[in-house]
N, C-alpha and C positions, 0 to 999 in steps of 0.2 A: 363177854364184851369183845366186841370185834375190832381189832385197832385199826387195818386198814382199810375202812369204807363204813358204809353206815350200814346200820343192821333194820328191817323192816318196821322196827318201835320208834326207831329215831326217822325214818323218808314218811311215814302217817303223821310224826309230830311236827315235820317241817310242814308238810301238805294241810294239816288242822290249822297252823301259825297263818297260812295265805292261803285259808277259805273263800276269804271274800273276793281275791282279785279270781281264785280258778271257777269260786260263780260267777263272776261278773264275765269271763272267758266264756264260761259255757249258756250263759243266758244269751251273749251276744251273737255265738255260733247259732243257737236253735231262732232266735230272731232273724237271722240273715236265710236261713233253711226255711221258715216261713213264708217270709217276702220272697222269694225267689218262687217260689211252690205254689204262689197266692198270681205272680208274675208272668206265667205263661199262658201264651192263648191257647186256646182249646178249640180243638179240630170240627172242624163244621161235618165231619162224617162222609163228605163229597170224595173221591178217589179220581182226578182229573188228571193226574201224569199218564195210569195207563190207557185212558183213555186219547190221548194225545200221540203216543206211542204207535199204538194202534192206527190211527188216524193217519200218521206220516205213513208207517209201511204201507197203505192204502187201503185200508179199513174201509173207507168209505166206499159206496156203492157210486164211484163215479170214472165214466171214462178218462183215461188217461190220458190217450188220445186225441179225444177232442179239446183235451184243456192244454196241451201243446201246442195246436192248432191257435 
């Protein structure tokens, strides 16, 4: 017997005593992890930033020059 603090038989029969509220804790977690997961859009597969990138440093096949002009 362990007089000061509880010993592993006694934190399993507190945790057995409040099953239902640490299910209802862990049902509510894996619900919120669902919706969140079910939540996000999903990438159309397109890559437009480097493309963009590109584009400013002057990617493009266009005088410079004449667009200053």
């Amino acid at each position: 017997m362990l007089i000061y603090g509880n010993t592993p038989k006694d934190i399993g029969a507190m945790m057995w005593r409040g099953r239902y509220k640490l299910l209802s804790i862990l049902c509510i977690i894996a619900v919120a992890v669902m919706l969140v997961g079910c939540g996000t859009k999903k990438a159309d597969g397109q890559l437009n930033a480097l493309d963009k990138f590109w584009d400013t440093l002057g990617g493009k096949k266009t005088d410079l020059i004449e667009k200053v002009k």
